[in-house]
C-alpha positions, 0 to 999 in steps of 0.5 A, a space after each residue: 500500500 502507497 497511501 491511505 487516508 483517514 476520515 469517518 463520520 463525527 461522534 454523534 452522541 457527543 454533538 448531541 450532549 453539547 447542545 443537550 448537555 445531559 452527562 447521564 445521556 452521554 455516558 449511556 450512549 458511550 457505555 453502549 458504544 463500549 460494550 458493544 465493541 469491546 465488552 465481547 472480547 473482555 468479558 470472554 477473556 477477563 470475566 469467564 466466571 462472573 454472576 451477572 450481577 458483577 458484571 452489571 456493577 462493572 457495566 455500572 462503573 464503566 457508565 458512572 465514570 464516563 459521566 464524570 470524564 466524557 471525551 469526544 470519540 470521533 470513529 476513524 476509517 482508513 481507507 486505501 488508496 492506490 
């Protein structure tokens, strides 16, 4: 591969909490967009034998803590050129 740029569609959720500015909305859109991406992989490799209801207190860590720190997480796409 020569070259490859980068470019994607912005970060939605985050757009909406600066005109809403509604942290618990932010942080369960991102805690959605966690756990489907990356709580599979987690949960198969950290968590074999957890109740569920230890892993619904980490799912309940994960949201509070993003309320508190929320960042912009703009979704980035390569893609190949020539």
């Amino acid at each position: 591969m020569e070259h490859c740029r980068t470019g994607g569609p912005p970060d939605t959720a985050w757009i909406m909490d600066e005109r809403d500015r509604d942290a618990k909305e932010l942080a369960s859109k991102c805690g959605l967009f966690f756990r489907a991406i990356f709580v599979p992989s987690l949960a198969q490799a950290l968590e074999p034998s957890r109740s569920p209801a230890e892993k619904q207190a980490r799912e309940d860590r994960l949201r509070e803590r993003l309320a508190r720190d929320s960042i912009r997480i703009d979704h980035l796409v390569a893609h190949r050129c020539g």
